[in-house]
Every structure is written in C-alpha cells, then in structure tokens.
Backbone as numpy.savetxt, mean C-alpha at the origin, in Angstrom:
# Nx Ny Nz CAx CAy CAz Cx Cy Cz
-11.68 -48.82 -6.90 -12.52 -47.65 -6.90 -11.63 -46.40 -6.90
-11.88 -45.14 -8.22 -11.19 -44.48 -7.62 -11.65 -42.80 -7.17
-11.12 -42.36 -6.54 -11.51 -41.13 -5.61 -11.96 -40.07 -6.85
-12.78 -39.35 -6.19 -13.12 -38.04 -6.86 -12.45 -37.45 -7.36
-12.36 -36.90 -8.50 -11.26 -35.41 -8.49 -11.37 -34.18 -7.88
-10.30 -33.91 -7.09 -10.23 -32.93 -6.17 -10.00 -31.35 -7.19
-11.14 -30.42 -6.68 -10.73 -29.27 -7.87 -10.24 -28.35 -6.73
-9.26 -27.20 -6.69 -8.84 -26.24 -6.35 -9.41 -25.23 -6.53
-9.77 -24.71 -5.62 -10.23 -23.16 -6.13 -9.68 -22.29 -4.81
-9.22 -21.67 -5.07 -8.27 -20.44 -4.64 -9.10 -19.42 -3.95
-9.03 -19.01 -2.70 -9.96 -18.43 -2.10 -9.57 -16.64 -2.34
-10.22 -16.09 -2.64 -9.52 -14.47 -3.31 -9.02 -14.21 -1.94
-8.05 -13.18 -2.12 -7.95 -12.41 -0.79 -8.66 -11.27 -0.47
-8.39 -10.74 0.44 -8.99 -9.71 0.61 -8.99 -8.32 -0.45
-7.67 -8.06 -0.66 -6.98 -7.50 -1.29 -7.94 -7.77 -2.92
-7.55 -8.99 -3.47 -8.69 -9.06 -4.48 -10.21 -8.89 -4.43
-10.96 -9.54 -2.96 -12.56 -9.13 -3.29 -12.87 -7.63 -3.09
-11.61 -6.53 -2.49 -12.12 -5.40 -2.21 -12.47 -5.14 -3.95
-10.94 -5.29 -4.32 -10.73 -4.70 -5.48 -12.10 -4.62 -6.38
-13.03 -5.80 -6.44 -13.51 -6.36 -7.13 -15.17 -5.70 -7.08
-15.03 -5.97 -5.61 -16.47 -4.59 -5.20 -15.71 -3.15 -5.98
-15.16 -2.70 -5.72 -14.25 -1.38 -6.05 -14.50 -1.00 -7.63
-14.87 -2.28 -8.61 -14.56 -2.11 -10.12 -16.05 -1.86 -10.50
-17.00 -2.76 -9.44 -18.14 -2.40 -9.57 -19.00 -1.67 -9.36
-18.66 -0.87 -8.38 -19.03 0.29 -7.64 -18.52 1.58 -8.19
-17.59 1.39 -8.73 -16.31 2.98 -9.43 -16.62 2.52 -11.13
-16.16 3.93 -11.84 -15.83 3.95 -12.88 -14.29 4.02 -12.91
-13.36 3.62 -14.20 -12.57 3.66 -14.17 -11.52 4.61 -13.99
-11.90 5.91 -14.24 -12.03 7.16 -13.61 -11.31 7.14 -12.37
-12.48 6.65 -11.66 -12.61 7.09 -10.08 -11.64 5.79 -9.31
-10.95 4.92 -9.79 -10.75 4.11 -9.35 -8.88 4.66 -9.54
-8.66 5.16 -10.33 -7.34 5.73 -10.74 -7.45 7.16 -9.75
-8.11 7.48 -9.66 -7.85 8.67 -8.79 -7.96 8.43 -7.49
-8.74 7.60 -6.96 -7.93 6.52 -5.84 -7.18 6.43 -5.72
-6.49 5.37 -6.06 -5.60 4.86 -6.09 -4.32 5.59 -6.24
-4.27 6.73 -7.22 -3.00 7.97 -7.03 -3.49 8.63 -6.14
-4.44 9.01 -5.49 -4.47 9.65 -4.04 -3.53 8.95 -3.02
-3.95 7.29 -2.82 -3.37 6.33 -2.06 -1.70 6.33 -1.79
-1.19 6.35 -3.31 -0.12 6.52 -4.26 0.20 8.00 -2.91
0.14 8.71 -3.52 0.35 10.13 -2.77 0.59 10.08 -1.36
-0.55 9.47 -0.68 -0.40 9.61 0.65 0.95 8.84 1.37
0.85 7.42 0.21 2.27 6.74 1.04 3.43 7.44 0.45
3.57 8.31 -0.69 4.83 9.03 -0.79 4.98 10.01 0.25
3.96 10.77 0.80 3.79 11.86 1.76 4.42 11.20 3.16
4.16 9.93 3.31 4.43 9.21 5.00 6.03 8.85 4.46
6.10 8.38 3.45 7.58 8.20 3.49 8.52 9.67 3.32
8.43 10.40 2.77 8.88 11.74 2.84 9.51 12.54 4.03
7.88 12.13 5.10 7.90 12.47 6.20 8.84 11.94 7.21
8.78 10.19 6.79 10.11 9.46 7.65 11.10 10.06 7.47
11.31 10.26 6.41 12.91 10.43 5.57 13.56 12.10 6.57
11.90 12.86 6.38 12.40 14.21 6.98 12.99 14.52 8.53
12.01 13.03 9.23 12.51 12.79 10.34 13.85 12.53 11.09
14.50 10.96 10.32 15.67 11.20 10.04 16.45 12.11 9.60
16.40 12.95 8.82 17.31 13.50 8.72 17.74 14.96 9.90
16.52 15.34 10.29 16.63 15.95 11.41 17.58 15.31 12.30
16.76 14.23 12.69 17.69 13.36 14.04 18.81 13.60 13.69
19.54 13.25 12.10 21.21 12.76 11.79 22.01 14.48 12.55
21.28 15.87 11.57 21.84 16.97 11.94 21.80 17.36 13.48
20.96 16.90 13.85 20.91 17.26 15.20 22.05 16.82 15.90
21.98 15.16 15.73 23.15 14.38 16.50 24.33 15.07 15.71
25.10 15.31 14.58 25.85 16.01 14.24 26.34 17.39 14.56
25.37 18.23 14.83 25.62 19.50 15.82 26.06 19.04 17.28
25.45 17.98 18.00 25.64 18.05 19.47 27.00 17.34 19.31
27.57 16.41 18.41 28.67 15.65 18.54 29.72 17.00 18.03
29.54 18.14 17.56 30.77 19.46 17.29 30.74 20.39 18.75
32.16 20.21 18.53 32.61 20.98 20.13 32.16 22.89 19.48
C-alpha cells in the first residue's frame, strides 16, 4: 500500500499577507509612496545614529586634548 502524496504548501509570512492586503486595498500609486516614505524614515533613523556617533567620537576627542 502506498502513502498519500504529501503536498507542501508554504505558509505566507507575515511580511507577504500584509503585502498582499496592501495591493488590494492601494493603488499602485499609493503603495510606492509608502513605501519611499518607509524608505525615508529608515534613512532619517540611520542618519540620526550616524549623527550620534559622531558627536560622541568629537566629544571624546576634545576631552582626550590637554
């Protein structure tokens, strides 16, 4: 006797079913301007790290000059 065939199906992630509500709900439009908003905001947080550091570096560089 032999066994069933086992089918796979791949459970979406999250990441994909948002997307997927997202295509249906938006025009393509609105889904790009999202998304470069998104785009934007994580260049803005990394920017911001970067500005952080570099403060810290000059700072510690002034206090380490006699």
């Amino acid at each position: 006797m032999q066994a069933a065939p086992v089918r796979a199906t791949a459970i979406p992630s999250l990441t994909t079913a948002l997307r997927a509500v997202e295509s249906l709900l938006m025009s393509g439009g609105q889904r790009t301007a999202r998304r470069n908003a998104w785009t934007s905001v994580l260049e803005d947080r990394r920017r911001a790290k970067d500005r952080v550091e570099a403060e810290r570096v000059l700072d510690q560089t002034l206090i380490a000059r006699p």
